[in-house]
DRENVEXTOR-668061 format. One record per atom (N, C-alpha, C): residue number from 1; atom name; x, z negated, y negated. Coordinates in Angstrom, 3 decimals. Atoms other than C-alpha are relative to their C-alpha. Layout:
<atoms>
<seq->NUM&atom->CA&x->X&z->Z&y->Y>
...
</atoms>
This chain:
<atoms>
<seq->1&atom->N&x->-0.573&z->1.086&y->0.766>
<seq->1&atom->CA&x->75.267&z->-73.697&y->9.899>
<seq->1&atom->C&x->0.204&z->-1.178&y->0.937>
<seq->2&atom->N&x->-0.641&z->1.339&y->-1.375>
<seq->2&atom->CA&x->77.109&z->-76.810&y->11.952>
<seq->2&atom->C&x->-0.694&z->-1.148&y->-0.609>
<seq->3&atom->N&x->0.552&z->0.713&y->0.414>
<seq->3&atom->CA&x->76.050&z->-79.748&y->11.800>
<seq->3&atom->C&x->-0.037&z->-1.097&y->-1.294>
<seq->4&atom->N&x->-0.601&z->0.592&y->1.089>
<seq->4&atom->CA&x->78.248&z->-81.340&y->9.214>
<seq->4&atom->C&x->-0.958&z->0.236&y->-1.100>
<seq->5&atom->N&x->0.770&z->0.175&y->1.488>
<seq->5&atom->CA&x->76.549&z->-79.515&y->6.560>
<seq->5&atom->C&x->-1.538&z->0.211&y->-0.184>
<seq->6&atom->N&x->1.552&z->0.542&y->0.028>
<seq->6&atom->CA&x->73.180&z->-79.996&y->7.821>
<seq->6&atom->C&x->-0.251&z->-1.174&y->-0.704>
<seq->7&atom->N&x->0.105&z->1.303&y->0.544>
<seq->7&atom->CA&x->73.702&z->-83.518&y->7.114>
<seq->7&atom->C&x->0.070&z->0.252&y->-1.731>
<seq->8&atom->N&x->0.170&z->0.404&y->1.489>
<seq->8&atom->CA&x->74.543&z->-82.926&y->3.600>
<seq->8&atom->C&x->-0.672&z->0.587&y->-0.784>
<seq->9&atom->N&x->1.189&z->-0.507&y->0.373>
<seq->9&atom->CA&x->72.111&z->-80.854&y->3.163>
<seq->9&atom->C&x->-0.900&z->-0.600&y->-0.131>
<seq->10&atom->N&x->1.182&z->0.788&y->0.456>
<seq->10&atom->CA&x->69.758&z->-82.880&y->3.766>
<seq->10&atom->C&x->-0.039&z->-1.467&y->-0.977>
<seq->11&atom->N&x->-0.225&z->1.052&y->0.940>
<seq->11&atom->CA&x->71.155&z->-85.431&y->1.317>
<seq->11&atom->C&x->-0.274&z->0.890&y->-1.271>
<seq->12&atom->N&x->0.401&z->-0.642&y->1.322>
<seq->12&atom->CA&x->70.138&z->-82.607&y->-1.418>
<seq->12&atom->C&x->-1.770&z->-0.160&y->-0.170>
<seq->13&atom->N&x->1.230&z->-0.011&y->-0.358>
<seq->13&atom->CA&x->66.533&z->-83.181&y->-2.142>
<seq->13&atom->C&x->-0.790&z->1.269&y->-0.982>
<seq->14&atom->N&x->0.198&z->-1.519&y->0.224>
<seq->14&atom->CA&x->65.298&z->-79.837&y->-2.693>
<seq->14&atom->C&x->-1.917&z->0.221&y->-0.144>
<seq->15&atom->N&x->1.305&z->-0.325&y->0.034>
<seq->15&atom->CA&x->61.801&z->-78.598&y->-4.297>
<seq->15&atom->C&x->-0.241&z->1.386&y->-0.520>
<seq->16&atom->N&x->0.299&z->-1.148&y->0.461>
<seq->16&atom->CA&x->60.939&z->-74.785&y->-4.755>
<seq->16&atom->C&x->-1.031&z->0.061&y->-1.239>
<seq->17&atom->N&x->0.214&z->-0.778&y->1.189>
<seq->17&atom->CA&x->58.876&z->-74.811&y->-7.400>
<seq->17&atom->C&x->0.389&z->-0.770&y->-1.639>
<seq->18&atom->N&x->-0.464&z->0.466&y->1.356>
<seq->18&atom->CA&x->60.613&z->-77.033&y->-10.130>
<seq->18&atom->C&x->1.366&z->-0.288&y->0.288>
<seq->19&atom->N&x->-1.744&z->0.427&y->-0.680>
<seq->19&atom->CA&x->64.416&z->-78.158&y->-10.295>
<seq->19&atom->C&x->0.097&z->-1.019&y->0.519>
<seq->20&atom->N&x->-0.493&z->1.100&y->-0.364>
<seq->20&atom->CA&x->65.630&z->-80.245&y->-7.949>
<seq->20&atom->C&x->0.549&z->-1.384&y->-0.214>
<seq->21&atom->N&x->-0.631&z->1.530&y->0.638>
<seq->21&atom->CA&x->66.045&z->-84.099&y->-8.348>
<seq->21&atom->C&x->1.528&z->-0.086&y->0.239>
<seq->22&atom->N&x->-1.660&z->0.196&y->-0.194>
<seq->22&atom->CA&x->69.977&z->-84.623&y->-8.262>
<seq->22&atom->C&x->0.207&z->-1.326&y->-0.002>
<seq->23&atom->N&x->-1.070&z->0.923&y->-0.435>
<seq->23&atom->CA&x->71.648&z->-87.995&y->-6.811>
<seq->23&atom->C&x->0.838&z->-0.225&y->0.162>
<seq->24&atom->N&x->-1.533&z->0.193&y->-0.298>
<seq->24&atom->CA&x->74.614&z->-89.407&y->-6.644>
<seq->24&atom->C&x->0.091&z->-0.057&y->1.306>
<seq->25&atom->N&x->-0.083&z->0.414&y->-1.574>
<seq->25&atom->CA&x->75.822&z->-89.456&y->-3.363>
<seq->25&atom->C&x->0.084&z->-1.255&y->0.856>
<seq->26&atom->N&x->-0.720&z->1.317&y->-0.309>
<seq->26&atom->CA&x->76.984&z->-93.136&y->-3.189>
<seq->26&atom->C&x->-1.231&z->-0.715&y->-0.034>
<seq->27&atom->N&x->0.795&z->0.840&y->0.263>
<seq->27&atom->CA&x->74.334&z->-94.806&y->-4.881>
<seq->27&atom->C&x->-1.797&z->0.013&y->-0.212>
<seq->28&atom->N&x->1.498&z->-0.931&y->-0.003>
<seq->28&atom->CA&x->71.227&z->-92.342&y->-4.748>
<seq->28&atom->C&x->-0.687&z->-0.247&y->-1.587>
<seq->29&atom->N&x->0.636&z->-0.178&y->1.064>
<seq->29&atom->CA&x->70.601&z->-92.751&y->-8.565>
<seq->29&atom->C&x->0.153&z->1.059&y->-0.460>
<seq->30&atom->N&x->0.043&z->-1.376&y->0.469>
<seq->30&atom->CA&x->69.501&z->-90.031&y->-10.200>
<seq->30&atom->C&x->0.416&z->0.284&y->-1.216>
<seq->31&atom->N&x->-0.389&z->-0.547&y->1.424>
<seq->31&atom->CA&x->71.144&z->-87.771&y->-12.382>
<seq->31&atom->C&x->-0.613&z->1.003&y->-0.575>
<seq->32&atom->N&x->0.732&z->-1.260&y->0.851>
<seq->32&atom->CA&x->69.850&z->-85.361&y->-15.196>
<seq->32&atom->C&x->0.514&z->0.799&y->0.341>
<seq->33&atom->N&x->0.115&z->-1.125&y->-0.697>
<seq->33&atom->CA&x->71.568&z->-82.655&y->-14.400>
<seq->33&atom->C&x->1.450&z->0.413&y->0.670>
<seq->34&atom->N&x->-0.932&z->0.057&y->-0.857>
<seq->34&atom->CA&x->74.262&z->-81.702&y->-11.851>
<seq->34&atom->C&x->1.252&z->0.017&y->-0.587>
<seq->35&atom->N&x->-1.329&z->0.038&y->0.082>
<seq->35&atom->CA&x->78.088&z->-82.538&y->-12.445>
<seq->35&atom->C&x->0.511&z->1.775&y->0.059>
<seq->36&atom->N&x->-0.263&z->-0.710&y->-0.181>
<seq->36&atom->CA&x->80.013&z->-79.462&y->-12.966>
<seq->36&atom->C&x->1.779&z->-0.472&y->0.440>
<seq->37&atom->N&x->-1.106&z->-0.049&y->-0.696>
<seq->37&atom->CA&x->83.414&z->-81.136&y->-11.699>
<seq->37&atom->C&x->-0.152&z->-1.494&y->0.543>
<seq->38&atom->N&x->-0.166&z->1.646&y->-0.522>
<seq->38&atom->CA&x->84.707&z->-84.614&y->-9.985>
<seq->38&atom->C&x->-0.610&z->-0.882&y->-1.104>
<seq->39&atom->N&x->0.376&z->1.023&y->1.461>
<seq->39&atom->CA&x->83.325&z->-87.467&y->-12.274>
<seq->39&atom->C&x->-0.406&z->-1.189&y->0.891>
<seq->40&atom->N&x->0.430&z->1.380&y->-0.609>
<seq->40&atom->CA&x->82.660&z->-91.245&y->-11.995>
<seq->40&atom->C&x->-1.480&z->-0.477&y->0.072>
<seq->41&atom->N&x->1.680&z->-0.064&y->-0.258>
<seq->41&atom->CA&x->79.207&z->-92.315&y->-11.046>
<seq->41&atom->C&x->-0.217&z->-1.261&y->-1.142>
<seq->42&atom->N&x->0.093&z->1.050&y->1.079>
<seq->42&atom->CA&x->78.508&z->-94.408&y->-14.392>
<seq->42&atom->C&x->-1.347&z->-1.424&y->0.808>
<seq->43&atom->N&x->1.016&z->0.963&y->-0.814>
<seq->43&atom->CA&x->76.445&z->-96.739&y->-11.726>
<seq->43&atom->C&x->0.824&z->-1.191&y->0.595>
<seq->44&atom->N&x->-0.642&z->-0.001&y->-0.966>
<seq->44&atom->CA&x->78.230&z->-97.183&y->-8.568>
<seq->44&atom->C&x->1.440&z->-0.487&y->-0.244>
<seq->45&atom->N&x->-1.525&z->0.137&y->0.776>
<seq->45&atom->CA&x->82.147&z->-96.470&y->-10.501>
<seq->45&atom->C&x->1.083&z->0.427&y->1.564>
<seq->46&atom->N&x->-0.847&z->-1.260&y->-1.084>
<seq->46&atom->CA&x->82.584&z->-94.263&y->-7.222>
<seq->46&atom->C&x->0.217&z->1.524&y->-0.607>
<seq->47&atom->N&x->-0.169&z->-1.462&y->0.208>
<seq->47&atom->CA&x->83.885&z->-90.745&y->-7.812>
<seq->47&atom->C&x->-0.738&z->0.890&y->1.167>
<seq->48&atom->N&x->1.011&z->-1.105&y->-0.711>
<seq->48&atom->CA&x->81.617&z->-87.593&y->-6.860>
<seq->48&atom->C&x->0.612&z->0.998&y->-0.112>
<seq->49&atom->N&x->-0.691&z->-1.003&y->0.316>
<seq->49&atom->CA&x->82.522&z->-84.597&y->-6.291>
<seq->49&atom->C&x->-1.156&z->1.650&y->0.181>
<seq->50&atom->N&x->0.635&z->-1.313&y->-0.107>
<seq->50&atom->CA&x->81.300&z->-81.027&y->-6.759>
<seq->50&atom->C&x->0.195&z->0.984&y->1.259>
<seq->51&atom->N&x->-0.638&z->-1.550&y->-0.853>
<seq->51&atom->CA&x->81.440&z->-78.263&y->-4.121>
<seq->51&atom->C&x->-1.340&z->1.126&y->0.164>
<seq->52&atom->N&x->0.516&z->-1.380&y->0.107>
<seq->52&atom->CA&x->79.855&z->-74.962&y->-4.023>
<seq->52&atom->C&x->-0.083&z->0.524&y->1.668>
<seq->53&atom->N&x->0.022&z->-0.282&y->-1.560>
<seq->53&atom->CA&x->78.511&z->-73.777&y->-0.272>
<seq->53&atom->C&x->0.181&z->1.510&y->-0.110>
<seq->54&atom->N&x->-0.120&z->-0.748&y->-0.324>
<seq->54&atom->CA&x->79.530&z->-70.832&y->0.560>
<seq->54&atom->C&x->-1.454&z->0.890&y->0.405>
<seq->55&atom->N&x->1.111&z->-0.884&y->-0.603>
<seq->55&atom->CA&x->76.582&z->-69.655&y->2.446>
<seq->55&atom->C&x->-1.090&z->0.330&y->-1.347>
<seq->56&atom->N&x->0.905&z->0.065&y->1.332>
<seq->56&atom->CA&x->74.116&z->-70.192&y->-0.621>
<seq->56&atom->C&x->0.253&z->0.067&y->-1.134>
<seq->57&atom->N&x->-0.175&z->0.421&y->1.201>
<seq->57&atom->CA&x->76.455&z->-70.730&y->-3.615>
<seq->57&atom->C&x->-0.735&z->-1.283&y->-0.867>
<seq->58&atom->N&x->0.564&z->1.299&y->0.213>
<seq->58&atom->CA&x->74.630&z->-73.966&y->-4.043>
<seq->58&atom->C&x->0.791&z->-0.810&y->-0.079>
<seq->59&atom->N&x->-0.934&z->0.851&y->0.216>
<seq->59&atom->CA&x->76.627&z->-76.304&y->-5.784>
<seq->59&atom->C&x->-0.874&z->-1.473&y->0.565>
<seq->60&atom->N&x->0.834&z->1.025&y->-0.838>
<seq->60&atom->CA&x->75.784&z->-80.119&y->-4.154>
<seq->60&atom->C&x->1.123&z->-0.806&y->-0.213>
<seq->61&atom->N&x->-0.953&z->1.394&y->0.351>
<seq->61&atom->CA&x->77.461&z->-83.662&y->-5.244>
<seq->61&atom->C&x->-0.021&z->-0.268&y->1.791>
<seq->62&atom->N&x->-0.513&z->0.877&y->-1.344>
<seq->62&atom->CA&x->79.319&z->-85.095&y->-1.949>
<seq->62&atom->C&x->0.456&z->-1.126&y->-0.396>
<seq->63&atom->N&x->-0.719&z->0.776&y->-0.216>
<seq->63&atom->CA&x->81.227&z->-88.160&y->-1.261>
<seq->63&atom->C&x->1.677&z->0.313&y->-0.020>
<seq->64&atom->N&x->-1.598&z->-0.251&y->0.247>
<seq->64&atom->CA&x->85.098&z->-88.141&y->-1.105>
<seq->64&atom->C&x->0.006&z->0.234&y->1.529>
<seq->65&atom->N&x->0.207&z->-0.034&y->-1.472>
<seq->65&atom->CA&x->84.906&z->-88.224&y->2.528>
<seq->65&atom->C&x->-0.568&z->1.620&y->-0.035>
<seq->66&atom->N&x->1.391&z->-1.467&y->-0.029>
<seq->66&atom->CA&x->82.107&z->-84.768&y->2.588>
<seq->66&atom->C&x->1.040&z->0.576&y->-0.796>
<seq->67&atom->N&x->-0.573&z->-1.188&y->0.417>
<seq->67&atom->CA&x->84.067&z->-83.207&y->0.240>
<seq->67&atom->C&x->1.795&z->0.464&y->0.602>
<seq->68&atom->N&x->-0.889&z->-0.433&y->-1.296>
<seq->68&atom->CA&x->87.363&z->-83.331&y->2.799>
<seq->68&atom->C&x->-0.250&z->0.326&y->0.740>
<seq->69&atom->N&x->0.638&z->-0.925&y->-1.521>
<seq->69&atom->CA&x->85.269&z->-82.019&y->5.681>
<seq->69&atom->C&x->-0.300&z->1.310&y->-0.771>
<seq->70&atom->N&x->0.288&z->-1.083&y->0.763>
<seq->70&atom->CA&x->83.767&z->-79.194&y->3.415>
<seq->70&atom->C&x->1.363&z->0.395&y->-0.339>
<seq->71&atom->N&x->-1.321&z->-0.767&y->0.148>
<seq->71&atom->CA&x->87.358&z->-78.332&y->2.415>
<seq->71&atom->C&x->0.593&z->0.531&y->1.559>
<seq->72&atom->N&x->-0.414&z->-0.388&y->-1.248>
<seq->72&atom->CA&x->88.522&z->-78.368&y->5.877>
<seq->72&atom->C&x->-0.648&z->0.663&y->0.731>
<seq->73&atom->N&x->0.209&z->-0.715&y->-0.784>
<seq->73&atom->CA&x->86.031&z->-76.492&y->7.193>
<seq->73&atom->C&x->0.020&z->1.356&y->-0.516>
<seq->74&atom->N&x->-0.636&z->-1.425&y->0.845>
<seq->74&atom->CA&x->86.856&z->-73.972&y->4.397>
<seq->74&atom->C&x->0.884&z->0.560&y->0.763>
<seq->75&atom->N&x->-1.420&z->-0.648&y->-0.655>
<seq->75&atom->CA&x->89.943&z->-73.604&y->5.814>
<seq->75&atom->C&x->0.120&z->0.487&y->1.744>
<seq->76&atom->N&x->0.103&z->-0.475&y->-1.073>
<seq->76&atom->CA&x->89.100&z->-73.148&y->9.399>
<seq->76&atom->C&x->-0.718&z->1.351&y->0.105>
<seq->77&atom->N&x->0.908&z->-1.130&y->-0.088>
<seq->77&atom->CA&x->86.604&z->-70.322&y->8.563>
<seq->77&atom->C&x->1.798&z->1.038&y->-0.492>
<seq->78&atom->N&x->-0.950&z->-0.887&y->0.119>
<seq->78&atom->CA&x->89.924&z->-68.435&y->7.115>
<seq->78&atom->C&x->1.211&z->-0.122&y->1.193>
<seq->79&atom->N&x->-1.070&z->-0.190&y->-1.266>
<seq->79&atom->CA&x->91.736&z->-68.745&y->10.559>
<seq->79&atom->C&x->-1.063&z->0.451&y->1.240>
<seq->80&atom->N&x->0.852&z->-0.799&y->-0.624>
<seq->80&atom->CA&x->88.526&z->-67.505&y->11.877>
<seq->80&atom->C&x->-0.721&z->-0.693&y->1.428>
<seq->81&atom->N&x->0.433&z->1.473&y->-0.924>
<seq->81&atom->CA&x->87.586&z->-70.788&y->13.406>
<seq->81&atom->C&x->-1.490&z->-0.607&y->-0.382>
<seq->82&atom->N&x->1.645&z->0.566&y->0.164>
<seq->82&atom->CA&x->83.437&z->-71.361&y->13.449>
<seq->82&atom->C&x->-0.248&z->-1.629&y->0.273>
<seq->83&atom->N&x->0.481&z->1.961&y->0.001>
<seq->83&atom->CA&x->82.445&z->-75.091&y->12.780>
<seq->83&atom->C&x->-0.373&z->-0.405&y->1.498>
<seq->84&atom->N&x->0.764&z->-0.254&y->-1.432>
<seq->84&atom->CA&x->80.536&z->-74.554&y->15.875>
<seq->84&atom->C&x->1.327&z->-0.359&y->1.491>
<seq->85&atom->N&x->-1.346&z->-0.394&y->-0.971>
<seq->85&atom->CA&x->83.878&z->-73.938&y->18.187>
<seq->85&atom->C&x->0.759&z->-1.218&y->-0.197>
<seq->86&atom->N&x->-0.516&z->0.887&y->0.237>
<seq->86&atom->CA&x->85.536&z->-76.743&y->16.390>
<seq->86&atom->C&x->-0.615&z->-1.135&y->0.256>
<seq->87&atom->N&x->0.704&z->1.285&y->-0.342>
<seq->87&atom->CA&x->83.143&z->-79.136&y->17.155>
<seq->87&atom->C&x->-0.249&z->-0.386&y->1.264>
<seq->88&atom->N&x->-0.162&z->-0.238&y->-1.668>
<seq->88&atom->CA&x->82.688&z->-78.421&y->20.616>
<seq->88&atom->C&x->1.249&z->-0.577&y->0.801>
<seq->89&atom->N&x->-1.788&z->0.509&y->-0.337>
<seq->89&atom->CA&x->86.961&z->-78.684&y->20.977>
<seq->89&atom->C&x->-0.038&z->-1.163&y->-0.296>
<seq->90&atom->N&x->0.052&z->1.137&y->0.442>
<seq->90&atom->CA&x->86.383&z->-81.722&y->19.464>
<seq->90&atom->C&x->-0.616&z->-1.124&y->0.707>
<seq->91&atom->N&x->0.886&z->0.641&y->-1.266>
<seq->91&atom->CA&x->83.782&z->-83.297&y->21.813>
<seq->91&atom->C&x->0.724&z->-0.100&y->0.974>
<seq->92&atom->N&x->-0.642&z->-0.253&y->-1.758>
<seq->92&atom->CA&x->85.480&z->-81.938&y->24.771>
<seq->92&atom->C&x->1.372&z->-1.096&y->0.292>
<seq->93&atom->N&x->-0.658&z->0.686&y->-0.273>
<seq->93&atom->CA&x->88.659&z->-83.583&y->23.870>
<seq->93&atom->C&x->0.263&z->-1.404&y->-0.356>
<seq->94&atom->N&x->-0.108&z->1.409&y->-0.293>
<seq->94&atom->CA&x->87.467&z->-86.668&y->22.969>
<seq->94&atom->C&x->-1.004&z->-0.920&y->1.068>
<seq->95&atom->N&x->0.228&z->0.258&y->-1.405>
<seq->95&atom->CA&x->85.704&z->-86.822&y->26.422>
<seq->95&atom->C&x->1.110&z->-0.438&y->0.813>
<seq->96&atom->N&x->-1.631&z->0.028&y->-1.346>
<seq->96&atom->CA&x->89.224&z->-86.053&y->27.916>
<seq->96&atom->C&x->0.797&z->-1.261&y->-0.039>
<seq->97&atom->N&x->-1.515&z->1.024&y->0.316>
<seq->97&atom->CA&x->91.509&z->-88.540&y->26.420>
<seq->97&atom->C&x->-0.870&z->-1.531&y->-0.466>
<seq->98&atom->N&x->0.358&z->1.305&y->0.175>
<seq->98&atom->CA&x->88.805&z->-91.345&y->25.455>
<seq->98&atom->C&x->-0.054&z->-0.532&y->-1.293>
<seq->99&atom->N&x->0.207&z->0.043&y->1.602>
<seq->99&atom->CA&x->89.043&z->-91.378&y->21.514>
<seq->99&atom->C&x->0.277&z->1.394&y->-0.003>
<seq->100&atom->N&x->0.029&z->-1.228&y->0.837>
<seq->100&atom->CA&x->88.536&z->-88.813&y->18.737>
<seq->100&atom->C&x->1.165&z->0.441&y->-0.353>
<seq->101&atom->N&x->-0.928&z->-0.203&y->0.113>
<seq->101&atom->CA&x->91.030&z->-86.761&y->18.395>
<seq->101&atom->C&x->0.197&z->0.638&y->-1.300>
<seq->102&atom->N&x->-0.303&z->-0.260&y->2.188>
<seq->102&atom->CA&x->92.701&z->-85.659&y->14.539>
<seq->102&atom->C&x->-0.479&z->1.417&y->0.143>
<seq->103&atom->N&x->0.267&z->-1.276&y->-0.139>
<seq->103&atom->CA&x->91.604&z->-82.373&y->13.537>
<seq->103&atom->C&x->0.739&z->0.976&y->0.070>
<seq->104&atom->N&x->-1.045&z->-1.515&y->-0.118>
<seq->104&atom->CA&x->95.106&z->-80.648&y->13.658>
<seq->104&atom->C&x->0.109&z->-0.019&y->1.652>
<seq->105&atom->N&x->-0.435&z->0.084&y->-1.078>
<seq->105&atom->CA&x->95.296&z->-81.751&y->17.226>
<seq->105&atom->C&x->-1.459&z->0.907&y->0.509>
<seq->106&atom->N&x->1.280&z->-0.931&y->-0.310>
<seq->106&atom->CA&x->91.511&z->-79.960&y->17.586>
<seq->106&atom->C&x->0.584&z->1.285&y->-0.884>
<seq->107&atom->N&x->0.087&z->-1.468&y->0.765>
<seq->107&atom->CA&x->92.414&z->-76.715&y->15.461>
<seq->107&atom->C&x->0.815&z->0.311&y->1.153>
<seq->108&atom->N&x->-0.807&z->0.006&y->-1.313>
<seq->108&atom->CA&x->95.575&z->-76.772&y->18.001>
<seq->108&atom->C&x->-0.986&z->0.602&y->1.554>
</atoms>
């Protein structure tokens, strides 16, 4: 797992033997029980969003931001592109050129 969704992993706060506390992502108040689609954070009056991990089927509230990286790295796994590889290309060429470079110019 890359590092991206380490991070938002560890924004899930996770306890094996009862259900997990659930937060908003924005404003860390807690909700009763997890969103099953986009919705407004009746707090905050940021939008959350749902996504489902692949590796675990563990659904997990993101940000609007998190849930465009999680899409996009959807889509690199179906061109057979490891987070891992992409992140690396990514480093390397914003060593080369001195800023970060966009991610079509890294899939490229």
């Amino acid at each position: 797992m890359g590092d991206f969704l380490r991070r938002i992993l560890g924004k899930q706060i996770t306890n094996t033997e009862k259900e997990p506390e659930v937060t908003f992502p924005y404003c860390k108040k807690i909700l009763e029980q997890i969103s099953q689609r986009k919705k407004q954070c009746p707090f905050c009056k940021n939008y959350i969003h749902v996504r489902t991990l692949p590796s675990t089927r563990k659904r997990i509230l993101v940000t609007e931001d998190d849930a465009r990286k999680i899409d996009w790295l959807k889509r690199l796994g179906e061109y057979g592109v490891a987070e891992q590889d992409f992140e690396i290309t990514k480093d390397q060429l914003s060593k080369k050129f001195g800023q970060e470079p966009s991610n079509k110019d890294a899939l490229w």
